[in-house]
C-alpha positions in Angstrom: -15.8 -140.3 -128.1 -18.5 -142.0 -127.0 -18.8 -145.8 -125.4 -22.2 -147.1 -126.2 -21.4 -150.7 -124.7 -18.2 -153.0 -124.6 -17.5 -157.2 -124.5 -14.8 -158.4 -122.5 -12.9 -161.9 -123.9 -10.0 -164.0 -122.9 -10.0 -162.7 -119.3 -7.7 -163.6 -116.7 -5.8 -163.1 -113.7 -2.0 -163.4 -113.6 -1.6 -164.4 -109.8 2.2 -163.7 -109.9 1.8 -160.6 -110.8 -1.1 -159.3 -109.7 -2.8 -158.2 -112.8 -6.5 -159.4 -114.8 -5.8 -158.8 -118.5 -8.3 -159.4 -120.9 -9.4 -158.4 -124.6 -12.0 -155.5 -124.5 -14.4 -154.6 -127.6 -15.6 -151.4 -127.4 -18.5 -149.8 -129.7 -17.6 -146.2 -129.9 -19.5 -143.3 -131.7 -17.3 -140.1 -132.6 -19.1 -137.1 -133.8 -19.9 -137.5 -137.5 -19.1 -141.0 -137.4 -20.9 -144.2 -137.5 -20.7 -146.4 -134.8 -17.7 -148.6 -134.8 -15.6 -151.3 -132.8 -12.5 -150.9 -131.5 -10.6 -154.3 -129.5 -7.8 -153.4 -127.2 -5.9 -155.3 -125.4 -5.6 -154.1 -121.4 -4.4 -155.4 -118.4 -5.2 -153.7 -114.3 -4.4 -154.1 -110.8 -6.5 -157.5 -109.6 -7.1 -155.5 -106.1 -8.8 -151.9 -106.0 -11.4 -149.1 -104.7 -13.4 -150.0 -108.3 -14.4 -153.7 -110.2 -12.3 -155.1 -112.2 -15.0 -154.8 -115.5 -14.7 -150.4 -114.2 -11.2 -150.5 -114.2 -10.8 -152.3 -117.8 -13.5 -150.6 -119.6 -11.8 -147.1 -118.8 -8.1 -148.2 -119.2 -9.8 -149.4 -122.5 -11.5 -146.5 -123.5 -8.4 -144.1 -122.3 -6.1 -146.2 -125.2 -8.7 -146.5 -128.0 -8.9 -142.6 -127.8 -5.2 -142.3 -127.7 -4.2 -144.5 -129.9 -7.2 -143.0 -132.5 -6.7 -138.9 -131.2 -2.6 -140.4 -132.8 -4.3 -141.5 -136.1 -2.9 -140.9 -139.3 -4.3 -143.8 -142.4 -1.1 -145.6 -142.5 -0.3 -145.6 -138.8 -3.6 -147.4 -138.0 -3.1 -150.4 -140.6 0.2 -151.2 -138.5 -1.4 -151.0 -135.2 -1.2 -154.2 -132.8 
């Protein structure tokens, strides 16, 4: 899996907690496959060694590909 370029939406930091969440688009291309989005919905530590936008494009990119190396047809129409 490739990640040609993402968009980040709805972001924001939970102060109590310690955490930016935010809604990340990612354009992937897969081997064979055209390009195609994929949103996920991540959340990371407000405080690190990387940015925040590092941090939740590859906690983005580390779901999309588990939740699509899990894929079965009907298991993806039921996905949140």
């Amino acid at each position: 899996m490739i990640v040609l370029d993402a968009a980040f939406e709805n972001v924001r930091r939970d102060r109590d907690f310690g955490r930016v969440e935010a809604h990340v688009t990612l354009f992937i291309k897969r081997a064979g496959q055209a390009v195609r989005p994929v949103r996920v919905r991540t959340n990371v530590m407000d405080r690190g060694e990387q940015s925040v936008r590092v941090r939740l494009l590859e906690n983005a990119a580390s779901l999309a590909e588990y939740v699509m190396g899990s894929e079965t047809p009907d298991q993806m129409n039921h996905a949140a």
